[in-house]
PyMOL Python script that loads the backbone (N, CA, C, O; Angstrom):
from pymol import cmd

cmd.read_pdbstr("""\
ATOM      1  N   UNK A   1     -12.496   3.353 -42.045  1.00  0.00           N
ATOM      2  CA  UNK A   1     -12.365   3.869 -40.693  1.00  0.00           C
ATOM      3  C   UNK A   1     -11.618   2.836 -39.847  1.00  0.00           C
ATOM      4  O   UNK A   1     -12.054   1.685 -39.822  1.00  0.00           O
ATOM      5  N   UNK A   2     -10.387   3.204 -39.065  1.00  0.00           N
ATOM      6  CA  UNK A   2      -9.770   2.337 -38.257  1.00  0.00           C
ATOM      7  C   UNK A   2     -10.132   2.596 -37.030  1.00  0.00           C
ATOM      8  O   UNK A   2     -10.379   3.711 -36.571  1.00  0.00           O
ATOM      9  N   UNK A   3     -10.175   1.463 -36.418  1.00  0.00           N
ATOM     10  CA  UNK A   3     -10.169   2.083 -34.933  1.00  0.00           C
ATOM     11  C   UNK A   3      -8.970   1.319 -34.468  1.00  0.00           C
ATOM     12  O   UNK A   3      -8.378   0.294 -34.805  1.00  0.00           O
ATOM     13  N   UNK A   4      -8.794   2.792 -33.015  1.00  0.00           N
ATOM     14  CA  UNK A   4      -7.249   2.529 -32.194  1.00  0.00           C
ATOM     15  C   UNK A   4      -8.093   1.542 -30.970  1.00  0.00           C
ATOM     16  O   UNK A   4      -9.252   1.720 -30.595  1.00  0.00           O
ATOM     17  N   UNK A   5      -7.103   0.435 -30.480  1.00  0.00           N
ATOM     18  CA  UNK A   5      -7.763   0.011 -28.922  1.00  0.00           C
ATOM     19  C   UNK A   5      -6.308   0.912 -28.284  1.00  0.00           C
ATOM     20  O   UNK A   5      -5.544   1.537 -29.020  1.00  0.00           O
ATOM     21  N   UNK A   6      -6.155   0.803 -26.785  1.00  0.00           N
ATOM     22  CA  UNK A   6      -5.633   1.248 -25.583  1.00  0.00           C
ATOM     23  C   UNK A   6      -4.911  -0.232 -25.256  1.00  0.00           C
ATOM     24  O   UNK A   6      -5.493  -1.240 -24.854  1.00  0.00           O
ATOM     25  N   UNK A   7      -3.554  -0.087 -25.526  1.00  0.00           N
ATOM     26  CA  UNK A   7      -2.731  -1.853 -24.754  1.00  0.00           C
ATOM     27  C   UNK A   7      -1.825  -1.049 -24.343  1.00  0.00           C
ATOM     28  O   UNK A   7      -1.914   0.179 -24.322  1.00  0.00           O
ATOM     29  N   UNK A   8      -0.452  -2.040 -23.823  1.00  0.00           N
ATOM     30  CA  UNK A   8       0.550  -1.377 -23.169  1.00  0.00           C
ATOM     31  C   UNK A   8       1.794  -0.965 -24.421  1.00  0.00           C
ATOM     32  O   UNK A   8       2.725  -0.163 -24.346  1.00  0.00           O
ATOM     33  N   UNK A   9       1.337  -1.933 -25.635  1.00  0.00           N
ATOM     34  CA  UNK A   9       2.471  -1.510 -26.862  1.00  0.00           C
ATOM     35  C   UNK A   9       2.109  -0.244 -27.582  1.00  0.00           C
ATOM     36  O   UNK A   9       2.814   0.184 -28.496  1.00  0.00           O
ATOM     37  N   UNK A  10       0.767   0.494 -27.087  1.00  0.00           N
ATOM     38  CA  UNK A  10       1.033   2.070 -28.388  1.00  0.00           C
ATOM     39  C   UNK A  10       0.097   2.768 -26.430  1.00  0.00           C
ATOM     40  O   UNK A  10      -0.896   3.484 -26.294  1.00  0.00           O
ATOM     41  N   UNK A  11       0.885   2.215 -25.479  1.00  0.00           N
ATOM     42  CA  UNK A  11       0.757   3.390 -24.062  1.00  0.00           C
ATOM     43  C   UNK A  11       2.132   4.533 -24.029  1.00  0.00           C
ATOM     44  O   UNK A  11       3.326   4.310 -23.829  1.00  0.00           O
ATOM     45  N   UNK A  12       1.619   5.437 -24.228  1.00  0.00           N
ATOM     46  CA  UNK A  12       2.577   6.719 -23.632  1.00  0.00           C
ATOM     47  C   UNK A  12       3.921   6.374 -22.633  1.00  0.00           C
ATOM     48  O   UNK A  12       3.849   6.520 -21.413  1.00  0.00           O
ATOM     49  N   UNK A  13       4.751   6.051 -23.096  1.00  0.00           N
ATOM     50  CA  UNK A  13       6.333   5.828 -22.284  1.00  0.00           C
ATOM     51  C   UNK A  13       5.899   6.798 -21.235  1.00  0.00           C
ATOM     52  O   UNK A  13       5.361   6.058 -20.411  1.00  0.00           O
ATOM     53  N   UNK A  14       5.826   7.857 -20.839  1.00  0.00           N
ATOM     54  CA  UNK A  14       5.709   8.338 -19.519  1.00  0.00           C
ATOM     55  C   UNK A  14       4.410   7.569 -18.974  1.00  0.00           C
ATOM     56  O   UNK A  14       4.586   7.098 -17.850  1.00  0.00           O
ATOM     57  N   UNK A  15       3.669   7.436 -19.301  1.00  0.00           N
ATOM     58  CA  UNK A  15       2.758   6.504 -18.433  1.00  0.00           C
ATOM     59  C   UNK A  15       3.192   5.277 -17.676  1.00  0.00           C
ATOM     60  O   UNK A  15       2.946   5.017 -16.498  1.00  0.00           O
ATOM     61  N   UNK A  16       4.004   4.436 -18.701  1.00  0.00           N
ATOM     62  CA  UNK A  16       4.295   3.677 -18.247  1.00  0.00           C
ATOM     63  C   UNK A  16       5.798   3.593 -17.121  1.00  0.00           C
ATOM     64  O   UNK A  16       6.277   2.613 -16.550  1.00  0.00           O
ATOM     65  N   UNK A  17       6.159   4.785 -17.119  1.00  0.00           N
ATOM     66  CA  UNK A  17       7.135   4.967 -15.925  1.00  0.00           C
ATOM     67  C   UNK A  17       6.940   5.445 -14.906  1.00  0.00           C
ATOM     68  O   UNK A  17       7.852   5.957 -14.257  1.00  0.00           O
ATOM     69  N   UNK A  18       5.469   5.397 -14.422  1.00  0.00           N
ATOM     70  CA  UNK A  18       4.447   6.567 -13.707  1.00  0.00           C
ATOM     71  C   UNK A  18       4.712   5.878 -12.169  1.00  0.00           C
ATOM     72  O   UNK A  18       5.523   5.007 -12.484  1.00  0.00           O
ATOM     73  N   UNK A  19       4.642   5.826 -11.623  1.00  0.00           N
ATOM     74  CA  UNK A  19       4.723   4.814 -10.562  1.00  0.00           C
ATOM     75  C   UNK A  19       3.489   5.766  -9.309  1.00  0.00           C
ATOM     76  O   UNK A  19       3.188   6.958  -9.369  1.00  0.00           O
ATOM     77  N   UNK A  20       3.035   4.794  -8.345  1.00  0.00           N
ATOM     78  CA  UNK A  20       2.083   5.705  -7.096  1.00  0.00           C
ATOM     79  C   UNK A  20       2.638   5.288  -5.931  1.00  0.00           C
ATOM     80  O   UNK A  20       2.403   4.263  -5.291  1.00  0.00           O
ATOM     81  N   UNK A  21       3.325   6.091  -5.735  1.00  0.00           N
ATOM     82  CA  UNK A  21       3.881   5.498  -4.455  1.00  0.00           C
ATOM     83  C   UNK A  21       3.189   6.281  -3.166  1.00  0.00           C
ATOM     84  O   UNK A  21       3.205   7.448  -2.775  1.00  0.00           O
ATOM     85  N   UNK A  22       2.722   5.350  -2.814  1.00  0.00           N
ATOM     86  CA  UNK A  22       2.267   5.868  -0.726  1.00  0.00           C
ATOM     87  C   UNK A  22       3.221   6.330  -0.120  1.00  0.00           C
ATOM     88  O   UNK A  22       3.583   7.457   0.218  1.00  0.00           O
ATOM     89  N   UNK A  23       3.375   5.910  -0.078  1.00  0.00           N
ATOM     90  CA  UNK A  23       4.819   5.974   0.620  1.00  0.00           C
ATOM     91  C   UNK A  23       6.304   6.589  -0.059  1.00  0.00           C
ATOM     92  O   UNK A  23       7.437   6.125   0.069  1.00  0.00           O
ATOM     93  N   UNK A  24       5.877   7.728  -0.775  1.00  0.00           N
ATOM     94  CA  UNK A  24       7.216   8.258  -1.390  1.00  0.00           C
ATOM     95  C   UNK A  24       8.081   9.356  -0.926  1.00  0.00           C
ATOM     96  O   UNK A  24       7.690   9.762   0.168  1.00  0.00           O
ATOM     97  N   UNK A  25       9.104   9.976  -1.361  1.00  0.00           N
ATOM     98  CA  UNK A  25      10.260  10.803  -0.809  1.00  0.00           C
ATOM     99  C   UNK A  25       9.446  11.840   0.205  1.00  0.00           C
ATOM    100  O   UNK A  25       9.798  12.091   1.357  1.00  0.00           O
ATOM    101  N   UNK A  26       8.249  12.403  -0.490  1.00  0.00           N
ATOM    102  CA  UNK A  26       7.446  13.536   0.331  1.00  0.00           C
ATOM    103  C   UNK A  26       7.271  13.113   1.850  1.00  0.00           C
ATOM    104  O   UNK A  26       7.844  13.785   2.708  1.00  0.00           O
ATOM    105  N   UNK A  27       6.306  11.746   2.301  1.00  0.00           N
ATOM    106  CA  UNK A  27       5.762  11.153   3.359  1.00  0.00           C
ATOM    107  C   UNK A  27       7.064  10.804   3.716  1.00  0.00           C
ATOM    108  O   UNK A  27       7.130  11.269   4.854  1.00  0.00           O
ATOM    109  N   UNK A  28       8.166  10.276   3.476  1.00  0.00           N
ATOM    110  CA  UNK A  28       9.587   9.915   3.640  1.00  0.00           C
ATOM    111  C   UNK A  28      10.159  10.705   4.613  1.00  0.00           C
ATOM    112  O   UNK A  28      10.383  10.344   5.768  1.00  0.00           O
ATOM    113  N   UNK A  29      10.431  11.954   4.061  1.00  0.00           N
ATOM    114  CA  UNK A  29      10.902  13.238   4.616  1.00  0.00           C
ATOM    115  C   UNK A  29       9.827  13.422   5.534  1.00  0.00           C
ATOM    116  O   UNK A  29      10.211  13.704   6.669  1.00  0.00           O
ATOM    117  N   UNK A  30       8.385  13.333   5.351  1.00  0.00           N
ATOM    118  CA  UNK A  30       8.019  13.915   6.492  1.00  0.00           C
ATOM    119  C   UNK A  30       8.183  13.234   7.885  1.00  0.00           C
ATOM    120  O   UNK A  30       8.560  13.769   8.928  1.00  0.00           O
ATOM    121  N   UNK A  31       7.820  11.946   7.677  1.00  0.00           N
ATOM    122  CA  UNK A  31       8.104  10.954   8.760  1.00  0.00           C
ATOM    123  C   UNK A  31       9.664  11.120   9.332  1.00  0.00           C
ATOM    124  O   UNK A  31       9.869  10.559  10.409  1.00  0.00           O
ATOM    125  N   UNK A  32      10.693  11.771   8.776  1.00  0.00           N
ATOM    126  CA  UNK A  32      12.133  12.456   9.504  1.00  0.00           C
ATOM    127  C   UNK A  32      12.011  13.420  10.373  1.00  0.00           C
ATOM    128  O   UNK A  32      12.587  13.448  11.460  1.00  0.00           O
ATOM    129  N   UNK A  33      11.027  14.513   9.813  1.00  0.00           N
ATOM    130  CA  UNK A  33      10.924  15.842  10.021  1.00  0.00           C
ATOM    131  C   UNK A  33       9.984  15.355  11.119  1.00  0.00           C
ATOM    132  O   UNK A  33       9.904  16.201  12.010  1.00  0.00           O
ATOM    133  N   UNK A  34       9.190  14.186  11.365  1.00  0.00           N
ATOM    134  CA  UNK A  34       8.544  13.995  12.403  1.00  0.00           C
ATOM    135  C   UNK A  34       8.616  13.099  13.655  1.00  0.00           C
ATOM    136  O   UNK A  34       7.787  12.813  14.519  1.00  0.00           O
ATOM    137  N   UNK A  35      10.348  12.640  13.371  1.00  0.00           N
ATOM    138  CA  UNK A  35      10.700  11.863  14.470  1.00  0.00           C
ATOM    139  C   UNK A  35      11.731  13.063  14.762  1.00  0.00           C
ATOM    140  O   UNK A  35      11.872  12.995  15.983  1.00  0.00           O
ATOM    141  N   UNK A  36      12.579  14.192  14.270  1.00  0.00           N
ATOM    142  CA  UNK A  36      12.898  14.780  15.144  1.00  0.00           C
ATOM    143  C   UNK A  36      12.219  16.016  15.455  1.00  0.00           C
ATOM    144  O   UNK A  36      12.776  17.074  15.164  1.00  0.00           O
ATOM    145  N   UNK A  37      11.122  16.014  15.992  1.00  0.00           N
ATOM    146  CA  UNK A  37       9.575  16.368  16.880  1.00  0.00           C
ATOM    147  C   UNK A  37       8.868  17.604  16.463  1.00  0.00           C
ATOM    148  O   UNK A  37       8.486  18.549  17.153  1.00  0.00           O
ATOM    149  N   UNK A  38       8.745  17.328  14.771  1.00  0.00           N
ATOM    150  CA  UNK A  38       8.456  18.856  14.036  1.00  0.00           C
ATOM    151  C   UNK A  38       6.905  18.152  14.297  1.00  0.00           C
ATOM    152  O   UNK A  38       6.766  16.932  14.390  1.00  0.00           O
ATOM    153  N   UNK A  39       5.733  19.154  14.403  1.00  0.00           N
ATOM    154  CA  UNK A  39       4.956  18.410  14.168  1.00  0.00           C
ATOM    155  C   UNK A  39       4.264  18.718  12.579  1.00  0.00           C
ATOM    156  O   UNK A  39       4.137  19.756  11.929  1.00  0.00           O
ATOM    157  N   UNK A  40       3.941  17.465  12.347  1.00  0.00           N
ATOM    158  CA  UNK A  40       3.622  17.001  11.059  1.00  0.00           C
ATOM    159  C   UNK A  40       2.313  16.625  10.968  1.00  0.00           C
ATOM    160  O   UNK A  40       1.885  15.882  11.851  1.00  0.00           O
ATOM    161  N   UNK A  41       1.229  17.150   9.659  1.00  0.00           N
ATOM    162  CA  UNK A  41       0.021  16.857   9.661  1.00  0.00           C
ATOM    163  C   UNK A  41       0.129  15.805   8.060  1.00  0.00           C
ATOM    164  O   UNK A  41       0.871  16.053   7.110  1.00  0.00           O
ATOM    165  N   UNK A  42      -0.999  14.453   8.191  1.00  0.00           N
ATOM    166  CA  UNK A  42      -0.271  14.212   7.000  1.00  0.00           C
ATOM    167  C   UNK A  42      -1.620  13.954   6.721  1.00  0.00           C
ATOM    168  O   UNK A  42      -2.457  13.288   7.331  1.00  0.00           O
ATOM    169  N   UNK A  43      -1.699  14.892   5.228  1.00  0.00           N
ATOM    170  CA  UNK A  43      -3.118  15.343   4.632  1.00  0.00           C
ATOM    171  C   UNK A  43      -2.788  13.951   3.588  1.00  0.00           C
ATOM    172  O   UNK A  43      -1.697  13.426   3.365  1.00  0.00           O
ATOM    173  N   UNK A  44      -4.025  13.617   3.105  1.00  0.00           N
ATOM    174  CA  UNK A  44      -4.425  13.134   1.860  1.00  0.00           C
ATOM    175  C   UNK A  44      -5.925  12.511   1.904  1.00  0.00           C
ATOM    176  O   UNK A  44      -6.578  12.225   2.908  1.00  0.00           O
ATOM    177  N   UNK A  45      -6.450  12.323  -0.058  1.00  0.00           N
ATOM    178  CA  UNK A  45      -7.649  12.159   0.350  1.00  0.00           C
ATOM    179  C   UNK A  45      -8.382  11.152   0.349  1.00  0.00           C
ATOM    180  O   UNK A  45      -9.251  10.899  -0.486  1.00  0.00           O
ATOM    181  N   UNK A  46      -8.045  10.435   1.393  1.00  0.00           N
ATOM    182  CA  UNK A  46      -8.344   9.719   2.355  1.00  0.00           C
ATOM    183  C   UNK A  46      -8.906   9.368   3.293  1.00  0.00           C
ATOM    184  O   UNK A  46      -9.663   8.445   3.594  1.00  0.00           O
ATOM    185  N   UNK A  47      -8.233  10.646   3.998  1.00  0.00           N
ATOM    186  CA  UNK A  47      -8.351  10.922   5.356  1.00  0.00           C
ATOM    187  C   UNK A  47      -8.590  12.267   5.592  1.00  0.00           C
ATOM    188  O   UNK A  47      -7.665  12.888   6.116  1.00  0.00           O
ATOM    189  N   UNK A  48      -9.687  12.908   5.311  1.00  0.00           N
ATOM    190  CA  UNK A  48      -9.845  14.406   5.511  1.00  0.00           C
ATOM    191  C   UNK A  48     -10.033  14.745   6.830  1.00  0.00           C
ATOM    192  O   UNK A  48      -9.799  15.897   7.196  1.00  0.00           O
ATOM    193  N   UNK A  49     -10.548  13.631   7.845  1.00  0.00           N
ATOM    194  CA  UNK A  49     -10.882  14.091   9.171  1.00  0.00           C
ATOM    195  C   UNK A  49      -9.785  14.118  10.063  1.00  0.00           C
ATOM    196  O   UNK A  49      -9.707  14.534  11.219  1.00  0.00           O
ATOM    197  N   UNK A  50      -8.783  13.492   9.164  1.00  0.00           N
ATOM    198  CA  UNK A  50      -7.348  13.755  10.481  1.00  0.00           C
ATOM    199  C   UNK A  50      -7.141  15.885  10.174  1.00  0.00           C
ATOM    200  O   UNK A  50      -6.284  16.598  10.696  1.00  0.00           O
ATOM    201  N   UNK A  51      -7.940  16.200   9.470  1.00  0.00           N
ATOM    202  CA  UNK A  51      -7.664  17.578   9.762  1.00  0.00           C
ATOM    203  C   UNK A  51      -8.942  18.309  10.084  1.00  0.00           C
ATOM    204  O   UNK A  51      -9.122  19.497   9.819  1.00  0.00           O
ATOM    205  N   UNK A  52      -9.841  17.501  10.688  1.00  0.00           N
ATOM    206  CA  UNK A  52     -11.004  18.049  11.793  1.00  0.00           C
ATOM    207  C   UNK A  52     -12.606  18.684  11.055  1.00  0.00           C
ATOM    208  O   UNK A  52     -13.555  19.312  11.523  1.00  0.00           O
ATOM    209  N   UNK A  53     -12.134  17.897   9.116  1.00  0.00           N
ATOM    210  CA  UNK A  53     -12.880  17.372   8.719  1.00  0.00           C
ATOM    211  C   UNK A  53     -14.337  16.845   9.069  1.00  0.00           C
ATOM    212  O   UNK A  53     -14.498  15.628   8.984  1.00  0.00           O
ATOM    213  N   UNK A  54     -15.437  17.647   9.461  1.00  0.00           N
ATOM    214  CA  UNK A  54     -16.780  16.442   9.864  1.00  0.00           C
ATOM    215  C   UNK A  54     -16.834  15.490   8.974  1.00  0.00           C
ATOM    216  O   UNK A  54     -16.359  15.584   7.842  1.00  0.00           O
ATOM    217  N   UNK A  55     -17.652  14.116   9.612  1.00  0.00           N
ATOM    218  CA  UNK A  55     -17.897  13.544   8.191  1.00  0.00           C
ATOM    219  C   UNK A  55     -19.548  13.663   7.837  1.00  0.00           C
ATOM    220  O   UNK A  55     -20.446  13.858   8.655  1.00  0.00           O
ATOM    221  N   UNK A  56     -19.705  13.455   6.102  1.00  0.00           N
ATOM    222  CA  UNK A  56     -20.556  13.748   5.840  1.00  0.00           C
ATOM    223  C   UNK A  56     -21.745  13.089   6.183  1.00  0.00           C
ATOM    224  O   UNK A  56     -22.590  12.849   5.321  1.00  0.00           O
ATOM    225  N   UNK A  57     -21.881  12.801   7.258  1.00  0.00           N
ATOM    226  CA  UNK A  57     -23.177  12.077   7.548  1.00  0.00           C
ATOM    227  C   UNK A  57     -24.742  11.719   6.972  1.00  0.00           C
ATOM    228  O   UNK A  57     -25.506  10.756   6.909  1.00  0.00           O
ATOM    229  N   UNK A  58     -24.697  13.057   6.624  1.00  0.00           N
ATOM    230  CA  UNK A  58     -26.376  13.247   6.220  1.00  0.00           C
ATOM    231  C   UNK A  58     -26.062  12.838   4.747  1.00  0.00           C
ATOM    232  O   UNK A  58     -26.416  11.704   4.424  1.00  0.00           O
ATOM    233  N   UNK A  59     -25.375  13.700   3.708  1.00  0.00           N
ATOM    234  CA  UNK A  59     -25.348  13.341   2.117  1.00  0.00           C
ATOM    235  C   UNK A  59     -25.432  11.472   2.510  1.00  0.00           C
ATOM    236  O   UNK A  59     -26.485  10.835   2.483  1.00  0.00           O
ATOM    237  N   UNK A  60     -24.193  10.936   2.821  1.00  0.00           N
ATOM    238  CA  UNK A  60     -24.107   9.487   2.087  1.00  0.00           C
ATOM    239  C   UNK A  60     -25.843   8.820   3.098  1.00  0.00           C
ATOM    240  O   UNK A  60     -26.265   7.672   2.959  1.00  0.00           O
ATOM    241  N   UNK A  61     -26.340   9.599   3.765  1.00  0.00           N
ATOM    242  CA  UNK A  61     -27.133   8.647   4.745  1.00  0.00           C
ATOM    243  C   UNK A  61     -28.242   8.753   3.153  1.00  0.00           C
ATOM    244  O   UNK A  61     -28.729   7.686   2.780  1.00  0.00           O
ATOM    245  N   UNK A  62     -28.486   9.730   2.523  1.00  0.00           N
ATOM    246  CA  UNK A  62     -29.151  10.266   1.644  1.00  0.00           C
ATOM    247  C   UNK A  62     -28.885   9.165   0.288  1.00  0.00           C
ATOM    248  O   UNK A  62     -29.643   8.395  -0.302  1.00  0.00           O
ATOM    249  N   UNK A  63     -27.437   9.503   0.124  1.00  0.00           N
ATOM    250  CA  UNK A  63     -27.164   8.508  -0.803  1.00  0.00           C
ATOM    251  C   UNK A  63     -27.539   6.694  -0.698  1.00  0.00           C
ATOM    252  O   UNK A  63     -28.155   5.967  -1.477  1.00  0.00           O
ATOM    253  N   UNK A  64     -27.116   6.515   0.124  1.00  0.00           N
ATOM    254  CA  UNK A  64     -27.353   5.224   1.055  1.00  0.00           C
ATOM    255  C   UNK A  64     -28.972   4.759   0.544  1.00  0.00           C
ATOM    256  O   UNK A  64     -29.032   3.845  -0.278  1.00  0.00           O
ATOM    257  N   UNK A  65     -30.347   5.426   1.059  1.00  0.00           N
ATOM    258  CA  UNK A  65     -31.768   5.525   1.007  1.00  0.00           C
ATOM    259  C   UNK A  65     -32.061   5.308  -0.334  1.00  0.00           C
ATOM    260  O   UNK A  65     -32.813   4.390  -0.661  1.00  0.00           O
ATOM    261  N   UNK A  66     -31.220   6.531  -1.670  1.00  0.00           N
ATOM    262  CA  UNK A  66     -30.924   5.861  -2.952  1.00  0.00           C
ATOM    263  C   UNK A  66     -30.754   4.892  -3.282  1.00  0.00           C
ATOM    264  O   UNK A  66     -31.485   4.232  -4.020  1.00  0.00           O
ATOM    265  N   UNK A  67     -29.788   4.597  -2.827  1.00  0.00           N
ATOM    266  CA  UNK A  67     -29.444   3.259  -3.560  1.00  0.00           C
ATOM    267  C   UNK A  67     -30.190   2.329  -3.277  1.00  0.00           C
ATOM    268  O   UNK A  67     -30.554   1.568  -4.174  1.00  0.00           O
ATOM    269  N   UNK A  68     -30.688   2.114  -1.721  1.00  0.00           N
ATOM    270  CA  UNK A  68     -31.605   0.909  -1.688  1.00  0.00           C
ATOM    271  C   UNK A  68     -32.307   1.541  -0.602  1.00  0.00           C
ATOM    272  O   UNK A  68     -31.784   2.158   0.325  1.00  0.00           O
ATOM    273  N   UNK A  69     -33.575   1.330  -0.799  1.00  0.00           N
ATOM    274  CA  UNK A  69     -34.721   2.149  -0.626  1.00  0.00           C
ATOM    275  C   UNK A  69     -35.616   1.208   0.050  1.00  0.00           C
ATOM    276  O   UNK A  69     -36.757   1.601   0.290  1.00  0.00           O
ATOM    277  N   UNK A  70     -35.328   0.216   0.337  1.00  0.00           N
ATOM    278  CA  UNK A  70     -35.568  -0.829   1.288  1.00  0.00           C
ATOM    279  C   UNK A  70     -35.451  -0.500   3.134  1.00  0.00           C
ATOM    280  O   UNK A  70     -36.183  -0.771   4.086  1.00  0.00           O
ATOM    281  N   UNK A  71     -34.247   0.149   2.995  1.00  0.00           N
ATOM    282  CA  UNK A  71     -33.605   0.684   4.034  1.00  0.00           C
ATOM    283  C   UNK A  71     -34.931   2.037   4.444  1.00  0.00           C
ATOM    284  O   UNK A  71     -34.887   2.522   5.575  1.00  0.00           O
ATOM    285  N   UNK A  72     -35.656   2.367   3.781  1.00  0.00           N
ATOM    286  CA  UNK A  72     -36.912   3.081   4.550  1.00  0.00           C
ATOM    287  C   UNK A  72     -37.662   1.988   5.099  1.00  0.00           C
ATOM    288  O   UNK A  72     -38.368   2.398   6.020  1.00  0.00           O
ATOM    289  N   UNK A  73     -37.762   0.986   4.932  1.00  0.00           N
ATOM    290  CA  UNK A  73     -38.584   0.517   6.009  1.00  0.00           C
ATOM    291  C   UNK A  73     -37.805   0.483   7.620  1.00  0.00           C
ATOM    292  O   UNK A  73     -38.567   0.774   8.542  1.00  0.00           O
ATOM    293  N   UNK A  74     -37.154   0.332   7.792  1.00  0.00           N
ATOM    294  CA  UNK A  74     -35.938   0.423   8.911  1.00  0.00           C
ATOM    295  C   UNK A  74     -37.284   1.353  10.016  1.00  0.00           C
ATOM    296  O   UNK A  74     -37.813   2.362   9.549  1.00  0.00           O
ATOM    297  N   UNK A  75     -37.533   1.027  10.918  1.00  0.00           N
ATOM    298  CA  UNK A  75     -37.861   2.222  11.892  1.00  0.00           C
ATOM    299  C   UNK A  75     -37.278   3.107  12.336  1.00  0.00           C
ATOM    300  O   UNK A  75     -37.809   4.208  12.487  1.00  0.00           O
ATOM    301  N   UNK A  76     -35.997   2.849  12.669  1.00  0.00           N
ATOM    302  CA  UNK A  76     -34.862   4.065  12.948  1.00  0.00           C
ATOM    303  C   UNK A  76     -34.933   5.198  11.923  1.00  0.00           C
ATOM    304  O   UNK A  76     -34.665   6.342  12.291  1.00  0.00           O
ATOM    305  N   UNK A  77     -35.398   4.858  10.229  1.00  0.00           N
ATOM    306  CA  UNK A  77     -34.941   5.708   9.760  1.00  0.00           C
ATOM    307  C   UNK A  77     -36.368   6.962   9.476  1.00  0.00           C
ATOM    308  O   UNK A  77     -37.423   6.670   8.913  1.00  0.00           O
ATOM    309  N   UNK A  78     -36.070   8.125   9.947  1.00  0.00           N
ATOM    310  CA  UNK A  78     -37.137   8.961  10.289  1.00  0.00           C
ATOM    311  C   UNK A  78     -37.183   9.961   8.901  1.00  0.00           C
ATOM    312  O   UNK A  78     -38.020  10.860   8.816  1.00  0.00           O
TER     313      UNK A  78
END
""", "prot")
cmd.dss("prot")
cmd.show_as("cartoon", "prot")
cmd.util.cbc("prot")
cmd.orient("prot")
């Protein structure tokens, strides 16, 4: 039985030409389309509340109590 490991000499050639750009042709163009006064919403997930998004308050307060459970002694927390 052989086993395979994961390096960059047997990685998928398209992987390795993959690039993440923040800042690529899409956000590019939009930032054009938004200096001459289109208006532009710029989604990603990130930032869900720049589109009026609540945030989840209660889950992570929940999650939060999980993780450290110390945080019930707190008086604030009811």
């Amino acid at each position: 039985m052989t086993s395979k490991s994961l390096d960059y000499e047997n990685l998928n050639e398209n992987v390795k030409k993959c690039q993440y750009a923040v800042r690529g042709e899409l956000y590019l163009r939009a930032s054009e389309l938004q200096k001459e006064g289109k208006k532009i919403i710029f989604t990603n997930v990130g930032n869900p509340h720049a589109l009026g998004q609540k945030p989840l308050t209660f889950p992570r307060q929940v999650v939060a109590l999980c993780q450290a459970p110390f945080l019930l002694d707190d008086p604030n927390v009811g």
